[in-house]
C-alpha positions in Angstrom: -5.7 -10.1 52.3 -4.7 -12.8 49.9 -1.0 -12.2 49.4 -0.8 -15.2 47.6 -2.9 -14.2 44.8 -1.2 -10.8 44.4 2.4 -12.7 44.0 0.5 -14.3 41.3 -0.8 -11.2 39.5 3.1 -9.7 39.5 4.4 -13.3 38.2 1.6 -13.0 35.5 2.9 -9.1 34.9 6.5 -10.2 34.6 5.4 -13.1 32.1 3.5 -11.0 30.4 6.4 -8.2 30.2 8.9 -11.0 29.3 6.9 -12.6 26.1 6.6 -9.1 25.0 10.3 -8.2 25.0 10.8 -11.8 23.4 9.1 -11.0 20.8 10.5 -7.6 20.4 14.1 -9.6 20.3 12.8 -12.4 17.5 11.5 -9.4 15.3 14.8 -7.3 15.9 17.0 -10.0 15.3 14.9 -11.7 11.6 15.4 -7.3 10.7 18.7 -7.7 11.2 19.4 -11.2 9.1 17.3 -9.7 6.4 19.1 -6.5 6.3 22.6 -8.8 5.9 21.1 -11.1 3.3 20.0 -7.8 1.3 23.4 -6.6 1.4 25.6 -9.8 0.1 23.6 -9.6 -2.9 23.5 -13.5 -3.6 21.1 -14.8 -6.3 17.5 -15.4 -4.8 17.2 -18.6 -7.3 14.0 -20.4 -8.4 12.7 -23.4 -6.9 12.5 -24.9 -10.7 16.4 -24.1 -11.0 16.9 -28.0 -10.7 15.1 -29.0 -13.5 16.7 -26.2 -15.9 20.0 -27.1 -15.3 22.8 -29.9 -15.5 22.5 -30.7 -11.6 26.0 -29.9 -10.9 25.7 -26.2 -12.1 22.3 -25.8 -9.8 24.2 -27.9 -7.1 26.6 -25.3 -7.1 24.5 -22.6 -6.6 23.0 -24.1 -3.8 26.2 -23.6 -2.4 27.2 -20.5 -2.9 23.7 -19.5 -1.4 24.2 -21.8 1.6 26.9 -21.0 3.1 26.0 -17.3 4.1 22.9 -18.0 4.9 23.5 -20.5 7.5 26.9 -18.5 8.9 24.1 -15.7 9.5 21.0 -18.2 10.6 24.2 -19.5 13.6 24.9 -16.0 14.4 21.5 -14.6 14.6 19.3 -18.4 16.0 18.3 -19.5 19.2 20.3 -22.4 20.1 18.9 -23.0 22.9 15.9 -23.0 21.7 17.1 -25.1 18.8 18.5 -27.9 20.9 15.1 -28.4 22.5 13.5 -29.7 19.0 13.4 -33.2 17.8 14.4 -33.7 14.0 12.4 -36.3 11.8 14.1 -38.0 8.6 12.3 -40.0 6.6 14.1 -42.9 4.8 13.2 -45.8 2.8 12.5 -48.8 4.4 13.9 -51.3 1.8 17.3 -49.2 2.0 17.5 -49.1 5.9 20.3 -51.9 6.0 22.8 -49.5 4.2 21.7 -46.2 5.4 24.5 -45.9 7.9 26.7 -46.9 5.5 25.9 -44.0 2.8 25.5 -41.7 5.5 27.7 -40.2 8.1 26.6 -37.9 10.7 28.6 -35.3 9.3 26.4 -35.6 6.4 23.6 -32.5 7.0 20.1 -34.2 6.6 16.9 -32.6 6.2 14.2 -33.5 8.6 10.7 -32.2 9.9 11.2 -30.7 12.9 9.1 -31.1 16.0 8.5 -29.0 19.5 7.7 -31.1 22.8 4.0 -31.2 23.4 3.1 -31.2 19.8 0.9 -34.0 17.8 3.4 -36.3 15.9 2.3 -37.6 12.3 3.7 -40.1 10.4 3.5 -38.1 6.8 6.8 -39.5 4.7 7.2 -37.4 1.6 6.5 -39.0 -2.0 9.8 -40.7 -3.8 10.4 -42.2 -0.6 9.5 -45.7 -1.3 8.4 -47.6 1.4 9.0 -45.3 4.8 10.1 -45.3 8.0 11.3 -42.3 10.3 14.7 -41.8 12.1 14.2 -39.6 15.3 17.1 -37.4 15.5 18.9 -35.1 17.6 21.9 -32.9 16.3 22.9 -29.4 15.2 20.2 -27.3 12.8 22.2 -25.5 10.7 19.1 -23.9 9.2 15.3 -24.4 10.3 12.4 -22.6 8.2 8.5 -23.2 8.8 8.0 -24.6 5.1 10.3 -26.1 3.4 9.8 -24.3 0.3 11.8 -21.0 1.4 14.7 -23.6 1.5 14.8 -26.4 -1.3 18.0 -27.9 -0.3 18.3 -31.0 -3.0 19.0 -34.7 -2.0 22.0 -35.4 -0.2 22.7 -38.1 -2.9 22.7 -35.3 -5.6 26.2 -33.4 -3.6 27.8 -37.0 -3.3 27.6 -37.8 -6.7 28.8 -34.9 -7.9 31.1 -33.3 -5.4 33.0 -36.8 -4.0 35.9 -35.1 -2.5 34.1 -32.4 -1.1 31.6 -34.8 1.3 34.6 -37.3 1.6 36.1 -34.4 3.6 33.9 -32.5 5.1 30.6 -34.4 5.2 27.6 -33.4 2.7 27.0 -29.2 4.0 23.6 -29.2 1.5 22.9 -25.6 0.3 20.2 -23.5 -0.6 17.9 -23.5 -3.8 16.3 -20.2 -2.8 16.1 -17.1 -0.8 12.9 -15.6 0.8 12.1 -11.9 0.2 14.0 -9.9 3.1 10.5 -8.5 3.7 9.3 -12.3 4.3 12.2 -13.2 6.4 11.7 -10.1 9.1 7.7 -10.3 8.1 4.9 -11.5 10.5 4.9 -14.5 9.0 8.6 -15.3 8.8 10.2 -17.9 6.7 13.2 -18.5 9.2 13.0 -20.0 12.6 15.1 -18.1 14.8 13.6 -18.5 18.3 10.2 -19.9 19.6 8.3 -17.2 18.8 8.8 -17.7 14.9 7.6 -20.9 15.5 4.8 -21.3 12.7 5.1 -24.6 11.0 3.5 -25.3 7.6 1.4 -28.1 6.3 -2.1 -29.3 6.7 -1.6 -33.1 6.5 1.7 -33.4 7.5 4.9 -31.3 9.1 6.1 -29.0 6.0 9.1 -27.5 7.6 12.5 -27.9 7.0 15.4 -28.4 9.1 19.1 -29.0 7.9 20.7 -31.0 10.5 24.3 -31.5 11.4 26.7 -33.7 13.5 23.6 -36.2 14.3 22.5 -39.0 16.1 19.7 -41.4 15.8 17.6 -42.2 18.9 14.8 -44.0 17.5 12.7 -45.8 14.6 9.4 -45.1 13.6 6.9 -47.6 12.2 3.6 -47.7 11.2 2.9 -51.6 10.4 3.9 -54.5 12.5 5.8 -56.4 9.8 8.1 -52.6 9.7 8.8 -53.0 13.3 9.7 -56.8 12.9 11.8 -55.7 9.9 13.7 -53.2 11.7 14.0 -55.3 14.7 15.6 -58.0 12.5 18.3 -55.9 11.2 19.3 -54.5 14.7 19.9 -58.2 15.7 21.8 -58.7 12.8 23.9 -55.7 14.0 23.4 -54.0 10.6 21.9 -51.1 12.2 22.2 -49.1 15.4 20.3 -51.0 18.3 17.6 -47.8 19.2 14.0 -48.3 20.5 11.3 -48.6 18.3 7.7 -46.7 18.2 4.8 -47.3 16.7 3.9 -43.6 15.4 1.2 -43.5 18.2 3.3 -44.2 20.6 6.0 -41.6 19.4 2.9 -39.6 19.5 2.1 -40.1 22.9 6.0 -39.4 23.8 6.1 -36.6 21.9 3.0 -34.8 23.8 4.3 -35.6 27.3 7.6 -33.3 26.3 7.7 -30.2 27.8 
């Protein structure tokens, strides 16, 4: 007899069992974020609340909705699973030279976020002028699969308007809205807590979110030759950090050989 083959069958069983109780774990643990969110009360908000208001006074909703939210979305995440993705921030190209200036790492950024394995695509969002991507690694503060259950502003908005806050403590970006408890601990749930929430948006391009702390840049991402000759211009200049540079099919090809 093939004992072989039966070791197989119970490693297949126990993978089988394991997924299962996974899954069990994701749904128990979005039930129990919801049933906190529902309890605090906090404004659900309207992803329009921006253009209603004097920034400032949106702004500082954001806040007050962002800070819960996240100290539950740290209690209740996956971390490990977390530290596994790669983050993807999309700058302008024309502004690279002083991005590291404007920025500190203690400044949370919003990014796409990305598993090992997966098909990268370079899709910059509109306003961004003329693009290129910063691959990241760092701490997700908050991570949803479209990145209209978060709406967290631009990280120039809390600068202008909150100086001695960021000067302090870095830009923490906040909320503009709140899913439906019965979305977040649905089937199709708006927070990423673990891999098995994993359910990305977007048809063209990656339309999740990821707020992303305390982070470091490990590579550029070009599309055109004359990009990559721009960026590597500045590096030898020293007015950026020296990091590799990819085509986007080559991050592509980087990206898929992650496990």
């Amino acid at each position: 007899m093939d004992f072989n083959f039966l070791g197989e069958i119970d490693n297949m069983k126990l993978t089988e069992k394991k997924l299962k109780q996974l899954i069990l774990e994701s749904l128990e643990a979005r039930k129990a974020m919801a049933a906190e969110i529902s309890s605090m009360n906090l404004p659900a908000g309207s992803p329009k609340v921006s253009h209603h208001q004097e920034p400032e006074d949106a702004l500082a909703q954001y806040l007050e909705r962002g800070r819960p939210i996240k100290q539950l979305y740290r209690k209740y995440a996956d971390h490990d699973f977390l530290r596994k993705l790669i983050c993807i921030h999309y700058t302008d190209l024309k502004k690279l030279h002083s991005f590291f200036d404007r920025v500190s790492p203690r400044d949370e950024l919003s990014c796409v976020a990305y598993k090992g394995g997966e098909n990268f695509k370079f899709s910059a969002p509109l306003g961004v002028g003329l693009p290129c991507a910063l691959a990241l690694k760092g701490r997700i503060t908050l991570l949803s699969n479209n990145s209209a259950d978060i709406i967290s502003g631009k990280g120039g908005w809390y600068r202008q308007h909150f100086p001695e806050r960021t000067r302090d403590s870095g830009t923490n970006k906040g909320v503009g809205v709140i899913p439906d408890t019965s979305k977040i601990a649905g089937p199709d749930p708006s927070y990423v807590l673990s891999e098995e929430d994993w359910n990305p948006t977007g048809f063209t391009g990656r339309g999740n979110e990821a707020l992303l702390d305390n982070w470091s840049v490990f590579a550029y991402i070009v599309e055109k030759d004359e990009h990559y000759d721009h960026i590597s211009d500045l590096i030898m200049m020293g007015s950026i950090p020296r990091k590799k540079i990819y085509y986007d099919t080559e991050f592509n090809t980087m990206l898929r050989m992650i496990r």
